[in-house]
Structures are given as structure tokens and as C-alpha cells.
C-alpha positions in Angstrom: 21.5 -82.1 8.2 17.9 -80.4 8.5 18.0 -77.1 6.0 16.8 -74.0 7.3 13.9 -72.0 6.6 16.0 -69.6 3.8 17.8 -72.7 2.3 13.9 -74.8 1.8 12.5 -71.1 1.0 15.2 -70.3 -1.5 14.1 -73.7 -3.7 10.2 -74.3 -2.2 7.9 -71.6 -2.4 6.4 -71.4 1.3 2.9 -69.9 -0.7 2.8 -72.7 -3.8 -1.3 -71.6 -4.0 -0.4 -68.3 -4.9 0.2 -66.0 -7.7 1.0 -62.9 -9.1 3.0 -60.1 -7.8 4.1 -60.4 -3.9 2.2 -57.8 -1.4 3.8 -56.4 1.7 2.9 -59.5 4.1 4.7 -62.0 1.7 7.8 -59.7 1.2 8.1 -59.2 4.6 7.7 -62.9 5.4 10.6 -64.4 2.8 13.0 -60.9 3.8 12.9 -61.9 7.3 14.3 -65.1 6.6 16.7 -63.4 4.6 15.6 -63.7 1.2 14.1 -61.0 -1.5 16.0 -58.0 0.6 19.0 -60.2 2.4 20.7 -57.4 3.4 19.9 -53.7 5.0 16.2 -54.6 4.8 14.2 -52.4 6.6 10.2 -53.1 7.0 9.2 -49.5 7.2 10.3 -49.5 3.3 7.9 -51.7 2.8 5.2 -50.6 0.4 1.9 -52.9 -1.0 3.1 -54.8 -3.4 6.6 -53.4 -3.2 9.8 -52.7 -1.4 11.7 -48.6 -1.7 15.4 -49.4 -2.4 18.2 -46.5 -0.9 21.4 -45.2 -2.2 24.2 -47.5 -1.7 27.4 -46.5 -0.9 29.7 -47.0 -4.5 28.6 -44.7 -7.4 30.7 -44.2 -10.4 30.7 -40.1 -11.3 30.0 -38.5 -14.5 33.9 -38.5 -14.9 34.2 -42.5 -14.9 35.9 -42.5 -11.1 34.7 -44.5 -8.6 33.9 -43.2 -4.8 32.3 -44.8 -2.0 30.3 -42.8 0.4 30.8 -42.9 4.1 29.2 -41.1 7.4 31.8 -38.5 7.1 31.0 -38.1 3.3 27.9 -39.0 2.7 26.4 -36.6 0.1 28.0 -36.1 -4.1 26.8 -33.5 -6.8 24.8 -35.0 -9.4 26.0 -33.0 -12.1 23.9 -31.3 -15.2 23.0 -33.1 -18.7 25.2 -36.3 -17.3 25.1 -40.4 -16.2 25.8 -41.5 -13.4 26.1 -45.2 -11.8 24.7 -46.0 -8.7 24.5 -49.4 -6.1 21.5 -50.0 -3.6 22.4 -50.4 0.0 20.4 -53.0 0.3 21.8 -56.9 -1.1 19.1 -59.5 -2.8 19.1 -63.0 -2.7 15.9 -64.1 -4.5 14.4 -67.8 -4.3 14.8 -69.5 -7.6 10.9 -68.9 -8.3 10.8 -65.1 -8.0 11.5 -62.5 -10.7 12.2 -58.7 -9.6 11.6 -55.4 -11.4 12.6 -52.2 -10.5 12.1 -48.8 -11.4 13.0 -45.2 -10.6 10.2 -43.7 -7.4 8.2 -41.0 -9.2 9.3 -37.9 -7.5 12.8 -38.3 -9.0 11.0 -38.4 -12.3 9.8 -35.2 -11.9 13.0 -33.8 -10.5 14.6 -34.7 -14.2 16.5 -37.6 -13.4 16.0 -41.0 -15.0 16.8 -44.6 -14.4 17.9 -46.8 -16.9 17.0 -51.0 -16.0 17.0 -54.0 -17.7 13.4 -55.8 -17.7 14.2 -57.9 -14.8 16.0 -59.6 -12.4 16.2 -63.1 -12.5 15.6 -65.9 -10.3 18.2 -67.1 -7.8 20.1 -63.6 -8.2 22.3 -62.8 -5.5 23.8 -59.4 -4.7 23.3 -55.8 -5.3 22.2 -54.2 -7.9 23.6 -51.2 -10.2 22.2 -48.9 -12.5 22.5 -45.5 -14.9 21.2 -42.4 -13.7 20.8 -39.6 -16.0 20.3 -36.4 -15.3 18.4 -34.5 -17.9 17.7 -31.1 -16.3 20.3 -27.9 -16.8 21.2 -27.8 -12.7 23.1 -29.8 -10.5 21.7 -31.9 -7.7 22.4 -33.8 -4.6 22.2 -37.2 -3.9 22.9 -38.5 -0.6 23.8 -41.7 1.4 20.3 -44.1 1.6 18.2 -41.9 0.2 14.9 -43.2 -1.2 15.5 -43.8 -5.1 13.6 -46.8 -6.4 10.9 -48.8 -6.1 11.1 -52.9 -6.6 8.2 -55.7 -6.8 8.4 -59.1 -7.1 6.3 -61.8 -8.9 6.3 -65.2 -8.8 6.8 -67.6 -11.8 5.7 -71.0 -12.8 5.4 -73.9 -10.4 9.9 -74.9 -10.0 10.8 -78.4 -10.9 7.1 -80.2 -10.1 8.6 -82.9 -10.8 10.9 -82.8 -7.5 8.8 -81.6 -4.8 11.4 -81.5 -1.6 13.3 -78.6 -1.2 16.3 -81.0 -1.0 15.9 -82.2 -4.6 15.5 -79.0 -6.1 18.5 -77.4 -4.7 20.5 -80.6 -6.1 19.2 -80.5 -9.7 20.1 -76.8 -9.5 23.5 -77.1 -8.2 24.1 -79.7 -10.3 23.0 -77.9 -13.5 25.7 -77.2 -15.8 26.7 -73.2 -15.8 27.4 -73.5 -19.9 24.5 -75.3 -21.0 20.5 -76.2 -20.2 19.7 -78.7 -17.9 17.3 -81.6 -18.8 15.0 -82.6 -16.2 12.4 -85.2 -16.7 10.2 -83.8 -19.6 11.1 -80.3 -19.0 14.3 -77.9 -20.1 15.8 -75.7 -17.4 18.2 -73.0 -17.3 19.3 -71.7 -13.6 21.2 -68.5 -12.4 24.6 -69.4 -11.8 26.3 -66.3 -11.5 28.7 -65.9 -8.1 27.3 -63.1 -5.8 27.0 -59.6 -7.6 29.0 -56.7 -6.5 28.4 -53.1 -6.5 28.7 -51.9 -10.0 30.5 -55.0 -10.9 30.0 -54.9 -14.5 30.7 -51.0 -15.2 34.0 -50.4 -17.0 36.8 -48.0 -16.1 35.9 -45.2 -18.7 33.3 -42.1 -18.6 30.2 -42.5 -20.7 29.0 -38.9 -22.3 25.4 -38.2 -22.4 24.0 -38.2 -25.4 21.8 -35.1 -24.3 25.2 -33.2 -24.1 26.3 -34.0 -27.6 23.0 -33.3 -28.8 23.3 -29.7 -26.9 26.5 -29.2 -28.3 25.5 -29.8 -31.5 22.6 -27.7 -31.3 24.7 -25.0 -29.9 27.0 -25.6 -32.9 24.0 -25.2 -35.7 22.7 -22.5 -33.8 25.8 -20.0 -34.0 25.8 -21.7 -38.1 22.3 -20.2 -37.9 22.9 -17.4 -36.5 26.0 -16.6 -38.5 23.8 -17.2 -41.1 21.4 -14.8 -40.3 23.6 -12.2 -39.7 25.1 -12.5 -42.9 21.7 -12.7 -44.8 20.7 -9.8 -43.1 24.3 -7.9 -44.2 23.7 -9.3 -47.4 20.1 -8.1 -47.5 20.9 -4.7 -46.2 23.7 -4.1 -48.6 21.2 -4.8 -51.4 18.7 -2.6 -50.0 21.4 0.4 -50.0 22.6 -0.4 -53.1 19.7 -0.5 -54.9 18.7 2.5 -52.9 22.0 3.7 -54.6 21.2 3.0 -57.8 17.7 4.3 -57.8 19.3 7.7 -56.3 21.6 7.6 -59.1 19.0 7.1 -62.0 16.7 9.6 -60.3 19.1 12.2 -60.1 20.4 11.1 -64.0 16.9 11.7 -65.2 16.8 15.0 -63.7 20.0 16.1 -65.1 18.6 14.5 -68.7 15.4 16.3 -68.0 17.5 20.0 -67.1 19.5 19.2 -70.2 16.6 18.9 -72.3 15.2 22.1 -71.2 18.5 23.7 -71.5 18.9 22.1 -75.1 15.5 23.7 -75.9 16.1 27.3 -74.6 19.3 27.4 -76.8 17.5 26.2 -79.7 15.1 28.8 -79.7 17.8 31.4 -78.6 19.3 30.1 -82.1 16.0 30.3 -84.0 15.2 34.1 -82.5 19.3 34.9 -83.7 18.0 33.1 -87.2 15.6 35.6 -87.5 17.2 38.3 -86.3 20.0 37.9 -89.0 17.5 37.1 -91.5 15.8 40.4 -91.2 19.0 42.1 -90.9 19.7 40.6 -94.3 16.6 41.7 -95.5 17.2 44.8 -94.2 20.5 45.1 -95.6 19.4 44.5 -99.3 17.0 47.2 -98.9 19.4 49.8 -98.0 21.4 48.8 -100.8 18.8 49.1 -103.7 17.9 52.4 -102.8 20.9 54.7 -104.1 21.0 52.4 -107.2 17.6 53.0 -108.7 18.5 56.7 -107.8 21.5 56.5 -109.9 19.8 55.0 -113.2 19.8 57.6 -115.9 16.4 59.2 -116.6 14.8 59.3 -120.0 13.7 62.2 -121.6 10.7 63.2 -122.0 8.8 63.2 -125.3 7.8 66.6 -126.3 4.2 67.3 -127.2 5.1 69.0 -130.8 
């Protein structure tokens, strides 16, 4: 049975010449035979050397519940300082010589949100992909149902099993390649994508995932009131020191002053007690005056010696 055009395409590069990273006319040429963007492709997405992936419909909330969007509901509230997960409404199938990389569009970059990818996505992958979004800014914001979110390019690898040019011999060494172990071929050691078709968020577990950037807020916010309990008590502390040595230096000024009265008052009674010293001593002096007088009156007088 003759293979199609996506089975020969899938295994044969159409473009074996070429090299590099696919532009638009390429792209389009391998999605319209269903492979790259299998699914939901949609050529006005189609960028230069790239293709704009929309919102799918399952997303996994900052909660850890699952939802799936729908025309009735079609919007959800990307909350603050959180991660979400998100699926692209459009399904890959890549050819087995074609690595895809993908990346967050730039104006979501700029609204605060970012993407979180692995380096790439293999060849031969088949399905939908998932990915984090974090939110990083302090307001809540809307995503809704195929919105434009990312950006994903494609390049092609080395030459795929030169040794087996028909399409029909390449898919059989591939589908023959054991899933637990490399596959020797001729000179050269392969290993193939054998993974069944990727679901939406098929690999996110049942259980929500805090952002970091909210621990590290609550932390701050913790060691912030520390600081500022802190603060407020160095500043108590500092103020009671200030009033009590304010206190203190009240306390001695006013002592010295009362020293300094004291002393004067000490001195005015000392020389209240010298003036009463001298008082009394001229009293005394006094005293022993009046008190020799009427003696020496008293003595008896001696005669006088007559002249005969």
C-alpha cells in the first residue's frame, strides 16, 4: 500500500538540501499535510520563521484543580504571585527529523507573566503540549480561550538514517526500535521517540504547587514586622535612655545647686558664728574691765611721808 504524503513526510524530509530553522513557507507546507501543527492550525498564525500557539482548553489553577474551558466559559482569573498550568489548542505531530522550541510571545513578558519550558521538543512528538505559567505581578489577570500566548520554531536536525533512504525503511527501523534501549543501525546508534500521543497536562500531578515568590513575600513580610518590631523597640529603648539620662542629669543639676545653696548657707552661719565670737569676746573683755575698777579703788592707800 502506497503511504501518504504525512506518513513519507513524517520519516523523509521533503527539503533534504536544507537547513537550519524552518520559515513560514516550509511550516505551512508540512502543517498542511498535517504535520508540525496537526491539529487547530491556522495559517494566519504563521509568523517567519515561526508559528503563535493559543490557549487550549484544560488549565490546572493555582489551587491544583483542573477546569476545561468551553464557549459558555471561556475566560479564568490568573491570580497574583501564583503558577498556573496551561495546554495549547493546537496538537503537534513533528516528523522524526524536526526539533521544536517554544517560548512565552513578548507582550506577556511585559505584562509579568512567565513561561517555564524545557529546551525542546523532540522529534517524532505527538500531542499537545503543557506548561507553568507564573504570574509574578501583585494583580490578577485574565486569560482567555485561544488567546495568543507563545511563540514556537522549528529546526531541522541531521540527515535521519542515511543509510535507509525510502521513507518505507525508515519508518520500520523506527517502529521496530526497542522503547527501553538504543537501536543499532549500520554504523550509527539511534534512539527514537516512542512515547504514545501526549495529552493535555498529562504529566501534572493532582497537588497545588506554591510560588516561591509567595513564600519569599511572606517571609519578607515576616522579617519586616521582626524589623519593624525591632525598630520600635530600639527606638522605646533609645527614648527611655534619653529621658532617663535627661533624669539623671536634672537630678545632679538640681543636687549641685542644693550643694552649692548649702555651701553658701554653711558660710553665712559661719561667719554669723565668728561675728557672735567676737561679740562675746569683747563682752568678756568688757566684763573684766568693769570688774577691776572697784578693786584698785578698794586697796588701802599709803601714807604719805612727811617732809620733817
Amino acid at each position: 500500500m502506497k503511504m501518504t504524503l504525512n506518513e513519507q513526510w513524517k520519516y523523509k524530509d521533503p527539503n533534504e538540501s536544507d537547513r537550519g530553522i524552518l520559515l513560514s513557507d516550509q511550516i505551512h507546507q508540512l502543517c498542511t499535510e498535517k504535520l508540525l501543527i496537526s491539529g487547530n492550525y491556522e495559517s494566519s498564525n504563521l509568523r517567519p520563521a515561526a508559528y503563535t500557539l493559543r490557549i487550549g482548553d484544560d488549565y490546572i489553577d493555582s489551587d491544583g484543580k483542573r477546569h476545561r474551558l468551553s464557549d459558555e466559559d471561556d475566560t479564568f482569573v490568573f491570580q497574583k504571585n501564583s503558577i498556573i498550568f496551561v495546554s495549547t489548542k493546537e496538537k503537534l505531530e513533528l516528523p522524526f527529523y524536526i526539533v521544536a522550541r517554544f517560548n512565552l510571545r513578548v507582550n506577556w513578558v511585559y505584562a509579568g507573566i512567565l513561561l517555564g519550558t524545557g529546551p525542546q521538543v523532540d522529534p517524532g512528538f505527538s500531542g499537545q503540549l503543557s506548561c507553568p505559567l507564573y504570574n509574578l505581578t501583585n494583580v490578577d489577570i485574565m486569560i482567555k480561550r485561544g488567546e495568543d500566548f507563545a511563540t514556537i520554531d522549528f529546526e531541522k536536525t541531521t540527515t535521519l538514517l542515511k543509510s535507509h533512504p525510502s521513507s518505507e525503511e525508515k519508518k520500520a527501523v523506527i517502529e521496530s526500535a526497542n522503547d527501553k534501549q538504543l537501536a543499532t543501525v549500520g554504523d550509527g546508534t539511534w534512539s527514537f521517540y516512542k512515547l504514545p500521543l501526549m495529552k493535555p497536562l498529562n504529566w501534572r500531578k493532582p497537588y497545588k504547587i506554591v510560588s516561591s515568590l509567595m513564600e519569599m513575600k511572606q517571609e519578607v513580610d515576616t522579617w519586616r514586622k521582626l524589623g519593624i518590631g525591632s525598630l520600635i523597640a530600639f527606638f522605646g529603648l533609645t527614648l527611655s535612655l534619653l529621658a532617663f539620662g535627661a533624669n539623671l542629669y536634672r537630678q545632679n543639676t538640681d543636687l549641685m545647686r542644693q550643694v552649692t545653696e548649702d555651701k553658701n548657707e554653711l558660710r553665712q552661719v559661719n561667719e554669723r558664728v565668728y561675728k557672735i565670737e567676737n561679740q562675746i569676746e569683747q563682752l568678756s573683755r568688757a566684763s573684766d574691765k568693769s570688774t577691776l575698777a572697784p578693786l584698785e579703788e578698794a586697796k588701802p592707800r599709803e601714807p604719805k611721808k612727811s617732809s620733817r
